[in-house]
N, C-alpha and C positions, 0 to 999 in steps of 0.2 A: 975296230973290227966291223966287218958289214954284215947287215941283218938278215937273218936267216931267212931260205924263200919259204914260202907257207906253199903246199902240198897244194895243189888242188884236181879235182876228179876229173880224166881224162875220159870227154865223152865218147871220143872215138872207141874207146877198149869197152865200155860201160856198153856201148851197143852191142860189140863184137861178142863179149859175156852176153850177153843180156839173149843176143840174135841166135847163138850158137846152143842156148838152153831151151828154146822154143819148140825145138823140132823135138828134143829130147829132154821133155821136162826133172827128168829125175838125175840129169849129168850134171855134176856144180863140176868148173872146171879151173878152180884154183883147190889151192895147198888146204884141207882139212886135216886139222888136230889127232891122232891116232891116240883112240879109247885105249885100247888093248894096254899102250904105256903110260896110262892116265894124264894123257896130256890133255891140256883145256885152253880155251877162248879166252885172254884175260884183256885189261886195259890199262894201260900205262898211266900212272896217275899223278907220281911225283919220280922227276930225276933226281937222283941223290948224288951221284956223281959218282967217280973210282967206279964205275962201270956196273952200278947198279942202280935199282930202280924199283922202285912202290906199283904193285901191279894190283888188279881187282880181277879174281878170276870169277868163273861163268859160275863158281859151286858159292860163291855171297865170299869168300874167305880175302883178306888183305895179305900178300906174301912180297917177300922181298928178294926180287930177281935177280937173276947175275947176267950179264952181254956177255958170250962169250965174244973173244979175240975176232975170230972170224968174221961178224957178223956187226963187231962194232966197226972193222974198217973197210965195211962194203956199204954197209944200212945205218944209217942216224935211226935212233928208236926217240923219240920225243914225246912230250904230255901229252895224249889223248888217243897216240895212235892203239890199233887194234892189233892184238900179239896173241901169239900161241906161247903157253909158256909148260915145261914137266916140275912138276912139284916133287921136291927130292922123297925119297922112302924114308931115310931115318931121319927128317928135320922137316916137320909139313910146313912150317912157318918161312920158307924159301924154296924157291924152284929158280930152274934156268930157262933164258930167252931160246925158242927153238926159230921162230921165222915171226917177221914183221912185217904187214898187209900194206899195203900201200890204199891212199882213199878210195880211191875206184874199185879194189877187190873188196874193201869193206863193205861199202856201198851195196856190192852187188851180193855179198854173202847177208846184207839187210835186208835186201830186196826181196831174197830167195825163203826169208824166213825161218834161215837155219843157224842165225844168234841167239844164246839163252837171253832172256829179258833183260839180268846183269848187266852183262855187254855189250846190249845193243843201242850204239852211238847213235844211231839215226833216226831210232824208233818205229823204222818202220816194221818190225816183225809183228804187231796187230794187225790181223784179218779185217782188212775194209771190204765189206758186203756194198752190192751198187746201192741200194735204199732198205734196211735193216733196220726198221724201228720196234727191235725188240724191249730197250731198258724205256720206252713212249715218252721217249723225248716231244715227238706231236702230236701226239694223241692228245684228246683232250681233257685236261687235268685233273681229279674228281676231288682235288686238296683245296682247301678255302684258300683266296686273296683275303688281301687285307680290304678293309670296306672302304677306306679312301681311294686304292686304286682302283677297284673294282664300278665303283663312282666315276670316277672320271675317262674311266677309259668307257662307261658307259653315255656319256656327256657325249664323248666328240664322235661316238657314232650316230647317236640319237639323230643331229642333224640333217635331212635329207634334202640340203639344197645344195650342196656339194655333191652328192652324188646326181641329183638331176642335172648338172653341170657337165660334168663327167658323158652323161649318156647324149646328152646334145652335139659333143665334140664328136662322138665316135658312131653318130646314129641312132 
């Protein structure tokens, strides 16, 4: 048998998403999960075969999905990809496959910051501030070193013929 192709993110559409939410920050223009029928964000985690599958929904819960027919001979659903799945009413412990994201929509519903942390493959759903040194990461530290290193890292600055060196090359 020959090896299955591995997915990858289609930059051109990653723009075209990407280009097409700029002007209108609050449009996401892929397929979202509808609350109203409790459907959710999950991840596919193990195939099991006979057309089911180990998923990880957005709410922390492990359920055991079914493909339906439809959707198994249009869409391959495989390990890691990103799924909307409806959790059935009288059996929480299973839900059915409703639509399967391809990398590039995932990507970009990462990007947008509208995966629960659960299932967000990419990790990008953390707020990166441009310089945010709120938890003082560089600030400077008011906790002891230890006094070896505190030692020597006082040694190799002590030296100032290195740095007269330094000021010769540059002026």
């Amino acid at each position: 048998m020959g090896r299955r192709r591995e997915e990858k993110v289609d930059e051109e559409e990653l723009a075209r998403l990407m280009g097409s939410a700029e002007g209108e920050s609050s449009k996401i223009r892929v397929k979202m999960p509808n609350t109203k029928v409790n459907e959710m964000f999950a991840i596919a985690e193990q195939i099991l075969g006979g057309r089911r599958v180990n998923v990880l929904c957005a709410d922390g819960d492990t359920r055991m999905a079914r493909i339906p027919g439809k959707m198994r001979r249009r869409q391959w659903v495989r390990e890691g990809d990103l799924i909307i799945v409806w959790p059935w009413d009288f059996q929480d412990s299973k839900a059915d496959v409703k639509h399967r994201y391809t990398k590039t929509q995932a990507l970009y519903l990462s990007r947008k910051g509208v995966l629960p942390a659960e299932v967000d493959i990419f990790g990008m759903n953390t707020q990166v501030d441009d310089f945010d040194d709120e938890d003082g990461l560089f600030a400077s530290s008011s906790e002891e070193e230890p006094e070896g290193v505190a030692e020597e890292l006082g040694d190799e600055f002590e030296d100032g013929d290195d740095d007269d060196e330094i000021n010769d090359l540059f002026g």
